[in-house]
C-alpha positions in Angstrom: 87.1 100.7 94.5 86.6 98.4 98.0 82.9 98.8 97.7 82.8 97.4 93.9 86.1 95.3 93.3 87.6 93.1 95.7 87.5 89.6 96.5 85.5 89.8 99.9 82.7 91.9 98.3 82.8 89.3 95.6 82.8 86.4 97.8 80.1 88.3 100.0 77.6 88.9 97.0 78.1 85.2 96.1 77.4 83.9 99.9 74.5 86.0 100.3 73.1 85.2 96.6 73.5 81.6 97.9 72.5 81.8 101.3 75.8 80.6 103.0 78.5 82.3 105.7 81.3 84.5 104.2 83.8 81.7 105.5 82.3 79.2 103.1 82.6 81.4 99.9 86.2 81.8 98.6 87.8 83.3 95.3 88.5 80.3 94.0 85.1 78.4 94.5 83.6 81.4 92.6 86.4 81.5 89.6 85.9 77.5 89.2 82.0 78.1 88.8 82.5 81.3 86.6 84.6 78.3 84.4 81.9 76.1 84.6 79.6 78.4 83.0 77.6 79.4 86.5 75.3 82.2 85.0 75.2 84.0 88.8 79.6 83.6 88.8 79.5 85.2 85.1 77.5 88.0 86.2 78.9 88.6 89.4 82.9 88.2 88.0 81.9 90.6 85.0 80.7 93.2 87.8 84.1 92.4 89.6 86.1 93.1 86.3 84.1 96.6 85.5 84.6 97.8 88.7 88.1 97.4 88.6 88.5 98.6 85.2 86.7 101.8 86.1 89.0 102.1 88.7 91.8 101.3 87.1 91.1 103.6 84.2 90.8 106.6 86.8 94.2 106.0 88.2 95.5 105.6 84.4 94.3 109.1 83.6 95.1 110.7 87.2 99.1 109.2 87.5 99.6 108.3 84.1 102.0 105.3 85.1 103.9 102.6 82.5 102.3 100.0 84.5 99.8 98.9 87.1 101.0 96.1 89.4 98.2 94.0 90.9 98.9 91.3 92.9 97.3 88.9 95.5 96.1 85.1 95.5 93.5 85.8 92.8 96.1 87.2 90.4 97.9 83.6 90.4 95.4 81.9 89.0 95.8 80.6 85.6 94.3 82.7 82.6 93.4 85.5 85.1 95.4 88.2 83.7 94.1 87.5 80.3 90.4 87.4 81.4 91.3 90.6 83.3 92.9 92.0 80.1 90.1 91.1 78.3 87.7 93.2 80.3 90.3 96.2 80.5 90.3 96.3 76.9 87.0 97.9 76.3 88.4 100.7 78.8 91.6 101.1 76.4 93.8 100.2 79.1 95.2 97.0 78.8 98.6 96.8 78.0 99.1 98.9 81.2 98.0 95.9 83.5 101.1 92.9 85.1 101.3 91.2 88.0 104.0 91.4 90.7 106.3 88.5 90.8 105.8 87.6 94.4 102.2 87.1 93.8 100.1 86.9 97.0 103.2 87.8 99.4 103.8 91.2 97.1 102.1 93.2 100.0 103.8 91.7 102.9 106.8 92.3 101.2 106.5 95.6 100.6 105.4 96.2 104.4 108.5 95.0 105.8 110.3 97.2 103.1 108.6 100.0 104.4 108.5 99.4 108.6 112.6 99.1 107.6 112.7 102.4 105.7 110.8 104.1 108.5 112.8 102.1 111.6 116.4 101.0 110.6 119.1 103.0 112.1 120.7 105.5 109.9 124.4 103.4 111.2 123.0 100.1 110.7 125.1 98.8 107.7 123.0 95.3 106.8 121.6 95.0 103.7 
């Protein structure tokens, strides 16, 4: 899925279709021109969404969860989750997509959850 669906190789595709450093390029320049009707932002978004929904799908039929949690900065953006529903549909899997509700700290989070699991103290009584 990291060569096909995330952010950075969106945001790289973009830079190099325009000719401008990676640090220029971010998620939400690209989302805005994808709004604005940017032919080059519709293509390269609807390549972003089948990607993931191919991936998606794969771990849908591997783990067979309730739900997929997706998070990040990208998830926060308004009407994302319905555009991203929107291209899940055609894969049938939808209504197993939310977002976590810390948004864009969701993974830091759950890294100091886990370094704690690993390295508390088995007598240490702090919750």
């Amino acid at each position: 899925m990291n060569e096909n669906c995330t952010l950075r190789v969106l945001r790289h595709r973009y830079a190099q279709y325009i000719g401008a450093p990676l640090d220029s390029v971010t998620g939400e320049l690209i989302f805005d021109r994808y709004d604005a009707g940017d032919p080059v932002c519709q293509r390269l978004v609807a390549e972003f969404f089948n990607g993931l929904g191919h991936g998606l799908y794969n771990l849908v039929h591997i783990f067979d969860p309730q739900t997929i949690f997706i998070g990040g900065g990208v998830v926060e953006r308004p009407g994302f989750l319905t555009l991203l529903r929107q291209h899940l549909a055609w894969f049938g899997i939808a209504d197993y997509l939310d977002t976590v509700s810390h948004g864009n700290d969701a993974g830091l989070i759950g890294a100091v959850y886990h370094f704690n699991q690993l390295y508390r103290s088995p007598d240490d009584d702090r919750h």
